[in-house]
DSSP file (Angstrom, degrees, kcal/mol; ACC not computed):
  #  RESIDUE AA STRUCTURE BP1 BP2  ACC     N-H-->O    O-->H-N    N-H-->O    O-->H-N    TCO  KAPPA ALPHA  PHI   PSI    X-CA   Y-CA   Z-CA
    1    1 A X              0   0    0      0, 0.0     0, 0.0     0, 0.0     0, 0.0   0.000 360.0 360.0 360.0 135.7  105.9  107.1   67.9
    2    2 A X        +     0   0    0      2,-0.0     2,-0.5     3,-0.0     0, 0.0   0.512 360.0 123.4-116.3  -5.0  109.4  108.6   68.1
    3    3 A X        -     0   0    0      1,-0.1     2,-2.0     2,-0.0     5,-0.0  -0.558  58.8-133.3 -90.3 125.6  111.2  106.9   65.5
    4    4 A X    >>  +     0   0    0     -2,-0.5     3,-1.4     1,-0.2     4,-0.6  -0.245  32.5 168.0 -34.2  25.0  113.0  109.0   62.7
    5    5 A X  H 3> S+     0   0    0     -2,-2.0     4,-1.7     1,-0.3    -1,-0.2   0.678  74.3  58.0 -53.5 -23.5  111.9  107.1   59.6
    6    6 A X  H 3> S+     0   0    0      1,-0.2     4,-0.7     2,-0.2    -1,-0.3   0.991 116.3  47.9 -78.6 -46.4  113.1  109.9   56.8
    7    7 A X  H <> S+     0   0    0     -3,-1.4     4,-1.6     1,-0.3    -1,-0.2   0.595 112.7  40.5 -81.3 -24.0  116.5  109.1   58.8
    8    8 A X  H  X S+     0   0    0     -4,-0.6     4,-4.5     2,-0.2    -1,-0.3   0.963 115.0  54.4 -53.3 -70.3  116.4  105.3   58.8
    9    9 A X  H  < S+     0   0    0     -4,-1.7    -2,-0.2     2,-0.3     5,-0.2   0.678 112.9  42.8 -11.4 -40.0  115.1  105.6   55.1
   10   10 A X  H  < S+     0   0    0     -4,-0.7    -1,-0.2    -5,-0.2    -2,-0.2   0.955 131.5  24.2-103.0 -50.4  118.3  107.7   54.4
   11   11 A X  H  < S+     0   0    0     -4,-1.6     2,-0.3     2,-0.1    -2,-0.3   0.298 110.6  64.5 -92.8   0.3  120.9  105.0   56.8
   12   12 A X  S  < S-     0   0    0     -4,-4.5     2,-0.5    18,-0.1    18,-0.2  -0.889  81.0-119.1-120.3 166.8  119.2  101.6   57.0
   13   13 A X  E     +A   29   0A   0     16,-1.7    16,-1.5    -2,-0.3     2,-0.5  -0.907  43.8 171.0 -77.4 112.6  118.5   99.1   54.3
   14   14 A X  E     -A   28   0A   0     -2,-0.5     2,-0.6    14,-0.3    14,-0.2  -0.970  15.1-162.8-136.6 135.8  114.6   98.6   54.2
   15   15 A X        -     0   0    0     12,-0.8    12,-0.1    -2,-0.5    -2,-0.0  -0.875   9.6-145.0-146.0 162.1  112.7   96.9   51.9
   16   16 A X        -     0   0    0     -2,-0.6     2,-0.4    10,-0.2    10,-0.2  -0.248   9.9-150.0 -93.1 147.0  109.0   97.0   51.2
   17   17 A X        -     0   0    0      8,-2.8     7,-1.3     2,-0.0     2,-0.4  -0.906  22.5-172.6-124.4  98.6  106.9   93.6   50.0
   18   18 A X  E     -F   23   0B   0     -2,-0.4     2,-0.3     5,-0.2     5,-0.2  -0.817  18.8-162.2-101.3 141.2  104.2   94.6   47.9
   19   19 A X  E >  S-F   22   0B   0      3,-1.2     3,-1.2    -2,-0.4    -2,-0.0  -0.885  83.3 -11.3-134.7 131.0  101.0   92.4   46.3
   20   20 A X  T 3  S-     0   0    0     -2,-0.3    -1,-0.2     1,-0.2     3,-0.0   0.640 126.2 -53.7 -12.4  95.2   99.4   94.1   43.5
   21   21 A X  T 3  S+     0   0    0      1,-0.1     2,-0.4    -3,-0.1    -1,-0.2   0.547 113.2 114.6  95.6  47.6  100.9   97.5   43.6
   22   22 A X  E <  S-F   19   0B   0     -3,-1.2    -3,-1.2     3,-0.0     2,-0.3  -0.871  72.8-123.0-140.1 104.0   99.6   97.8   47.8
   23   23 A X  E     +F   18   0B   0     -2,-0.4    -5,-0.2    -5,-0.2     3,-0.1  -0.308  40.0 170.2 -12.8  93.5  102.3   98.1   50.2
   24   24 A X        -     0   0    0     -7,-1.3    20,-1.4    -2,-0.3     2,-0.3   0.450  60.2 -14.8-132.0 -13.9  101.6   94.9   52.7
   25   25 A X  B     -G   43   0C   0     18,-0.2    -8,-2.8    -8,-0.1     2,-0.3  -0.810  54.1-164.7 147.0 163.7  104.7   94.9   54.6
   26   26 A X        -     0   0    0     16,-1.1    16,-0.4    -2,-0.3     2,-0.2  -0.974   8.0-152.1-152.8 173.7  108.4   96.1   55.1
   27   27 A X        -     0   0    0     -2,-0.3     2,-1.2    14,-0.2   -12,-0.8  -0.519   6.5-147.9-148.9 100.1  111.1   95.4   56.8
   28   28 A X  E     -A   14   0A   0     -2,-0.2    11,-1.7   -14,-0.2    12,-0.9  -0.550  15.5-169.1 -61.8  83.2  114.5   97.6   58.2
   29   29 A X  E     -AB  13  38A   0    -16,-1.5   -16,-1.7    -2,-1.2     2,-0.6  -0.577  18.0-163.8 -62.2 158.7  117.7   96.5   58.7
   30   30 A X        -     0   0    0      7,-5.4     7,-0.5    -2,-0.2     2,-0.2  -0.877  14.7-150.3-114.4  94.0  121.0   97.6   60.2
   31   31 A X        -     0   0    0     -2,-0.6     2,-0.3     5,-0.2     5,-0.2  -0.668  23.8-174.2 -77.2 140.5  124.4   95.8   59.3
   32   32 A X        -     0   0    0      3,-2.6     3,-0.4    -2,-0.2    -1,-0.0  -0.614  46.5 -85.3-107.7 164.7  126.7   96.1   62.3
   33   33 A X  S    S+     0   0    0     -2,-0.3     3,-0.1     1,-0.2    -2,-0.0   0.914 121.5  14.1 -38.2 -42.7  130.1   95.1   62.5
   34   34 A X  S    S+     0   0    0     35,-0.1     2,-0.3    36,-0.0    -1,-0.2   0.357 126.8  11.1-129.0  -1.2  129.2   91.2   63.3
   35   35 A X  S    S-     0   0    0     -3,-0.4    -3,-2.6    34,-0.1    37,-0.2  -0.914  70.9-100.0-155.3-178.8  125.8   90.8   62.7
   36   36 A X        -     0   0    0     35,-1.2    -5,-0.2    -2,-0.3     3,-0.1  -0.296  26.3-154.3-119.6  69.2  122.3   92.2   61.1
   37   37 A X        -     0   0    0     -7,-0.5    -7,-5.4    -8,-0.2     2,-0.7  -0.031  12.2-141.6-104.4 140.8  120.1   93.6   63.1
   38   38 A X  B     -Bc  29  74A   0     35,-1.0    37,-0.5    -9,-0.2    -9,-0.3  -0.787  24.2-172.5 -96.5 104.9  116.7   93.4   61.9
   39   39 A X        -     0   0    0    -11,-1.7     2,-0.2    -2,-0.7   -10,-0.2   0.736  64.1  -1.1 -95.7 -35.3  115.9   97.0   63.2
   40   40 A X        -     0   0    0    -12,-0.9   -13,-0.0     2,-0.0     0, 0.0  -0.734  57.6-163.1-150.7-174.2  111.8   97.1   62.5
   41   41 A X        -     0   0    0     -2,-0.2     2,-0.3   -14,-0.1   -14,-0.2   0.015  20.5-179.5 177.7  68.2  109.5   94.2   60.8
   42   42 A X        +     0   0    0    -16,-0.4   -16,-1.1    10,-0.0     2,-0.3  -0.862  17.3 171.7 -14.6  79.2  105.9   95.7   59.6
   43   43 A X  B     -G   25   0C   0     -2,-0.3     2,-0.2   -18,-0.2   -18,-0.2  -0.736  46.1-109.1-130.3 156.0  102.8   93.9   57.9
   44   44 A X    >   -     0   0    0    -20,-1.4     3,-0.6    -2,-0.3   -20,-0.0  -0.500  31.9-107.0 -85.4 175.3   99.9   96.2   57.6
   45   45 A X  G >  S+     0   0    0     -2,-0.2     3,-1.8     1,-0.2    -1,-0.1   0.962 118.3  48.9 -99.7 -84.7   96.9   95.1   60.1
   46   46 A X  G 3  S+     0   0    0      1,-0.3    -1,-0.2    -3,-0.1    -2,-0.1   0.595 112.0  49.5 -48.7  -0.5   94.6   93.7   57.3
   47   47 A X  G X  S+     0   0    0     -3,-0.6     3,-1.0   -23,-0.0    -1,-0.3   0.162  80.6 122.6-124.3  12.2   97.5   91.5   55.6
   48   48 A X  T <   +     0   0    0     -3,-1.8    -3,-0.0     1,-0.2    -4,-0.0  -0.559  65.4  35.8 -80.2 147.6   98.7   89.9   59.0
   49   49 A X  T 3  S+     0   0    0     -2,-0.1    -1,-0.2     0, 0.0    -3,-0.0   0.127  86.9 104.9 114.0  -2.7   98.5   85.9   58.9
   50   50 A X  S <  S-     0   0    0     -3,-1.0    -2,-0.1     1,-0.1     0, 0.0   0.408  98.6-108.1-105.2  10.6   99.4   85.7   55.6
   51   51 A X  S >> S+     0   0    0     -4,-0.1     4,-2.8     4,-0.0     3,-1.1   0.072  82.0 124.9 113.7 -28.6  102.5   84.6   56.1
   52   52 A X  H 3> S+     0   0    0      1,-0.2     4,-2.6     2,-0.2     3,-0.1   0.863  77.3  60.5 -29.3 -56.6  104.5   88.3   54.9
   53   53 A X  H 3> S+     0   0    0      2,-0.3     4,-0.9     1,-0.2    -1,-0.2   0.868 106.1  42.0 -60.8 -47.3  106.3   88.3   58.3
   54   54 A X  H <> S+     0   0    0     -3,-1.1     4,-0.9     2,-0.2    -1,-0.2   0.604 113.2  59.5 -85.8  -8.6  108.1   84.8   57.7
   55   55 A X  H  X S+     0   0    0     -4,-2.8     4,-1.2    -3,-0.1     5,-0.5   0.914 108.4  39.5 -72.2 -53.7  108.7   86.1   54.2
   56   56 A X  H  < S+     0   0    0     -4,-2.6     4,-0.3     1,-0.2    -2,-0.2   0.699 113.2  51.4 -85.1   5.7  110.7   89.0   55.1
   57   57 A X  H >X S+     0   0    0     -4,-0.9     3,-1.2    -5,-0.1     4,-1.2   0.904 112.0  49.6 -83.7 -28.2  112.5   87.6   57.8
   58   58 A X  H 3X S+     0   0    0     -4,-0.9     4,-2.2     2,-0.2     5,-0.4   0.938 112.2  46.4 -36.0 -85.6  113.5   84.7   55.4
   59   59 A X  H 3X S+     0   0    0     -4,-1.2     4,-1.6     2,-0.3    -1,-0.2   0.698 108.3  57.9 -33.1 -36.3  114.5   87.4   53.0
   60   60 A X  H <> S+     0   0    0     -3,-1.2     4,-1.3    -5,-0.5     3,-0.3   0.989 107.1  53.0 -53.1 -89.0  116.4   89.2   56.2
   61   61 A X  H  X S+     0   0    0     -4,-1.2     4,-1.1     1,-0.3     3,-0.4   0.637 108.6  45.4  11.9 -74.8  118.3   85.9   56.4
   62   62 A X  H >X S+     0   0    0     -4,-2.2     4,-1.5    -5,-0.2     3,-1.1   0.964 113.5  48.4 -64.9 -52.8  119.4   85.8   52.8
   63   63 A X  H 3< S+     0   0    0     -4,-1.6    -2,-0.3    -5,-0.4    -1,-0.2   0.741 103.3  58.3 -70.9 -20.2  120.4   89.3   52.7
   64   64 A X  H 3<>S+     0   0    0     -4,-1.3     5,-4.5    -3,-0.4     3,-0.5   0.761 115.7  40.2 -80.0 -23.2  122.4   89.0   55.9
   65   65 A X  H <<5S+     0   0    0     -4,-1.1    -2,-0.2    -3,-1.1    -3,-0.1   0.711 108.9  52.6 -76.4 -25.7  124.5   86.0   53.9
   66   66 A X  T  <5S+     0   0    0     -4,-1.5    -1,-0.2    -5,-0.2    -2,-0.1   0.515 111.9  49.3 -87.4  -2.0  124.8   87.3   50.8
   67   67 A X  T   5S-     0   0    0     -3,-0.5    -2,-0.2     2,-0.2    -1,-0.2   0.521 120.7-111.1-111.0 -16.3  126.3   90.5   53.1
   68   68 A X  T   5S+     0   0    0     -4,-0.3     2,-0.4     1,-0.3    -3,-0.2   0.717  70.8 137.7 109.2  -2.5  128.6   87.9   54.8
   69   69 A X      < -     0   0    0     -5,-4.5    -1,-0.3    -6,-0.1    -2,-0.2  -0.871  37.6-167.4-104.0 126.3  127.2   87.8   58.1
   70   70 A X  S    S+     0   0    0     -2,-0.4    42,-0.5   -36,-0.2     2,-0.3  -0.169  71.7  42.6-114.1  38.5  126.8   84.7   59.9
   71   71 A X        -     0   0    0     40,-0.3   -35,-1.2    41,-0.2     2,-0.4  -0.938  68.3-153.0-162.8 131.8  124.5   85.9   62.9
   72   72 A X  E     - D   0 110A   0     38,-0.9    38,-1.7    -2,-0.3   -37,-0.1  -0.925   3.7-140.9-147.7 149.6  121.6   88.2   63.0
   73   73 A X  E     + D   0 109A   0     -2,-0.4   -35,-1.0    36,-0.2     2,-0.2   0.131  26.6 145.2 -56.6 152.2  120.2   90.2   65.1
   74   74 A X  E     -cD  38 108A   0     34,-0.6    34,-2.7   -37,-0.1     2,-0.3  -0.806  18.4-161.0 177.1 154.1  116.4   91.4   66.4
   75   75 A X  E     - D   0 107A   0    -37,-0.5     2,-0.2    -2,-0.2    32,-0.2  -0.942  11.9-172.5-142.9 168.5  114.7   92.5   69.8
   76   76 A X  E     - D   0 106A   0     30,-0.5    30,-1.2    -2,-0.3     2,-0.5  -0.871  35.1 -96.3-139.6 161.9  111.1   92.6   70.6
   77   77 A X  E >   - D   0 105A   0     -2,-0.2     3,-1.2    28,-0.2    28,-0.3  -0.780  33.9-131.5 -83.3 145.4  109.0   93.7   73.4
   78   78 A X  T 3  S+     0   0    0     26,-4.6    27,-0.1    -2,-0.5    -1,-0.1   0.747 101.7  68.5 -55.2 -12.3  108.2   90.7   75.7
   79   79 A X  T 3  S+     0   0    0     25,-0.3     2,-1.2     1,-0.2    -1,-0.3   0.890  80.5  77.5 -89.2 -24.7  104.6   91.6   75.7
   80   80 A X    <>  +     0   0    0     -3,-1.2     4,-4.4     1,-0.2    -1,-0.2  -0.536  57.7 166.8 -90.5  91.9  104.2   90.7   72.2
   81   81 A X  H  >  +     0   0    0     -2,-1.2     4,-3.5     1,-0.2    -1,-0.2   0.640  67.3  66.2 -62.0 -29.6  104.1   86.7   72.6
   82   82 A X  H  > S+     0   0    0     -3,-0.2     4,-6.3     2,-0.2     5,-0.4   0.980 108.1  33.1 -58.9 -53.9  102.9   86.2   69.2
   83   83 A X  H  > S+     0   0    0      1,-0.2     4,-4.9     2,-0.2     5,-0.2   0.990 117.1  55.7 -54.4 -55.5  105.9   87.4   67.4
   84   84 A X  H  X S+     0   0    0     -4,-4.4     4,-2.1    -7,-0.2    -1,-0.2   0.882 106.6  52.4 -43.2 -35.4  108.1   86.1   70.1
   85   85 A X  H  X S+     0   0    0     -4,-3.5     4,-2.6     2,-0.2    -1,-0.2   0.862 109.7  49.3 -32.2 -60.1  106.4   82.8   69.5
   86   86 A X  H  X S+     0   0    0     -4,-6.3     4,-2.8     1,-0.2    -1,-0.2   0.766 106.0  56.0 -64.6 -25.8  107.3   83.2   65.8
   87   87 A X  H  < S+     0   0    0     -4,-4.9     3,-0.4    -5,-0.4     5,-0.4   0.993 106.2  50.4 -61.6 -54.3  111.0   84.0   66.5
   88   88 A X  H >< S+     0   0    0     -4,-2.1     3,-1.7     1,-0.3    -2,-0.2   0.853 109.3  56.8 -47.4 -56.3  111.5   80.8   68.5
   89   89 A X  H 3< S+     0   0    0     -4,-2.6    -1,-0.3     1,-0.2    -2,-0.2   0.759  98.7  52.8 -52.5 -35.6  110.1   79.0   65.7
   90   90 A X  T 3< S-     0   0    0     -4,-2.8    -1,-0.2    -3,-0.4    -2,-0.2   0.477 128.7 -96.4 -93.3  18.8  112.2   80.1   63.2
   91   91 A X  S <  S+     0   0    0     -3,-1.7     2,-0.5     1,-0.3    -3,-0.2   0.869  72.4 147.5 103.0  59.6  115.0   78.9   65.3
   92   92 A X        -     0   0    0     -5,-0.4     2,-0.4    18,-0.1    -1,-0.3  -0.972  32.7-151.9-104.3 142.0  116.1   82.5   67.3
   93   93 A X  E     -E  109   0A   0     16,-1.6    16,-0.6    -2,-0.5     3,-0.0  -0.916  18.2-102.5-108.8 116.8  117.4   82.0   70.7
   94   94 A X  E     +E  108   0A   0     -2,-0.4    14,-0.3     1,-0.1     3,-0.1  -0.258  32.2 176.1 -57.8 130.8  117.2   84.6   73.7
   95   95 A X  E     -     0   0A   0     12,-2.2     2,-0.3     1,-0.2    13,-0.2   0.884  57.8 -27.0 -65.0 -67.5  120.1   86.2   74.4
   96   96 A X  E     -E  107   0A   0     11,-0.7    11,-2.5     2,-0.1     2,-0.6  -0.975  40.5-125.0-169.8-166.7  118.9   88.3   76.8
   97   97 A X  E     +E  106   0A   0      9,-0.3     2,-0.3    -2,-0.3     9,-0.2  -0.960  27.2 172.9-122.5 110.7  116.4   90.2   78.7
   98   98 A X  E     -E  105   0A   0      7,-1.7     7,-1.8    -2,-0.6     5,-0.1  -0.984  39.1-108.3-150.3 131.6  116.5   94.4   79.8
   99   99 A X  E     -E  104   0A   0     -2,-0.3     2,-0.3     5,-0.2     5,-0.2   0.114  43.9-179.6 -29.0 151.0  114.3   96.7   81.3
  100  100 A X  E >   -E  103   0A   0      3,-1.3     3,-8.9     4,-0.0    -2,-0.0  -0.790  56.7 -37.2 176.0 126.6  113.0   99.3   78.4
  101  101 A X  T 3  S-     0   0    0      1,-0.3     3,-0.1    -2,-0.3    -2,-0.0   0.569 125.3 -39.3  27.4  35.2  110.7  102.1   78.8
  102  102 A X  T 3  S+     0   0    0      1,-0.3    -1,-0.3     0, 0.0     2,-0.2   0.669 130.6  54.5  73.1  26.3  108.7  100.6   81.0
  103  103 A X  E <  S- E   0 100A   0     -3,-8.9    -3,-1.3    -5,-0.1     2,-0.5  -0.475  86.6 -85.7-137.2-163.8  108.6   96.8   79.5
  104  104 A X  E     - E   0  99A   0     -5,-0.2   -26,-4.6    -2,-0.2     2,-0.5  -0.995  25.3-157.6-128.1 126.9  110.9   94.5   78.6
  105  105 A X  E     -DE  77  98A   0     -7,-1.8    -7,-1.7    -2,-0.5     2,-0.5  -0.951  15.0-151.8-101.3 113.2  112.8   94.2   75.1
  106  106 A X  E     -DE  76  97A   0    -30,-1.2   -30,-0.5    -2,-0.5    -9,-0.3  -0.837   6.9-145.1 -57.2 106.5  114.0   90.7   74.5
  107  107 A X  E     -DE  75  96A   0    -11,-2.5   -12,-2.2    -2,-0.5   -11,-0.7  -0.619  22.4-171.6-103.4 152.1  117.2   90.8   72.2
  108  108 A X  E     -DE  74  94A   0    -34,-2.7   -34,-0.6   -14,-0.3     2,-0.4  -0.952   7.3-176.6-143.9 129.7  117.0   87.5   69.9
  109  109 A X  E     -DE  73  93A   0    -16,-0.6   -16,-1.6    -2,-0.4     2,-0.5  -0.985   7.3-161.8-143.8 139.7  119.9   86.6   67.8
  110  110 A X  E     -D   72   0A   0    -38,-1.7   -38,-0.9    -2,-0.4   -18,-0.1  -0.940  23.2-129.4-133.7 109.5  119.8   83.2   65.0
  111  111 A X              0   0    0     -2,-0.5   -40,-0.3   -40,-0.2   -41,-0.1  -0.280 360.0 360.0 -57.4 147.6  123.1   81.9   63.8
  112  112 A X              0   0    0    -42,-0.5   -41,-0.2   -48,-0.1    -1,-0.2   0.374 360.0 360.0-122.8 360.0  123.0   81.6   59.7
């Protein structure tokens, strides 16, 4: 892992979903000019399935309306089908498709 978190921490909006007092998920955003791009999305390994992931993009969602923004943002890597699976379902549509570090990152965008 290469990503900066005290610098994110310090420049993105993230916030944490906690279930009696234990840290279960989080989520990062970025506001951009025209959108909100949902920068990270995190549920700890032993809390997966419970449904925490479509709470905090829901919660993404609202905070990108209440910010004004009527698009938001997200990429994934293509090898992880599940999530992408999940994106589709909550109605994000591929944009497009780009070479990355030796994968592919999908970029995913859902009009609000």
């Amino acid at each position: 892992m290469v990503a900066d978190h005290e610098a994110a921490v310090r420049s993105h909006l993230v916030d944490l979903l906690c279930v009696d007092e234990k840290l279960v998920a989080l989520i990062e955003t970025i506001p951009e000019t025209d959108h909100l791009l949902i920068e990270n999305v995190a549920v700890s390994p032993e809390c997966q399935g419970r449904g925490y992931g479509r709470t905090l993009l829901a919660h993404a969602e609202q905070l990108a309306i209440s910010l004004g923004y009527r698009e938001i943002r997200l990429y994934t890597n293509k090898l992880f089908t599940e999530n992408v699976r999940l994106y589709r379902k909550l109605g994000y549509r591929l944009d497009r498709e780009e070479a990355f570090k030796g994968g592919v990152a999908m970029h995913m965008s859902k009009s609000l």
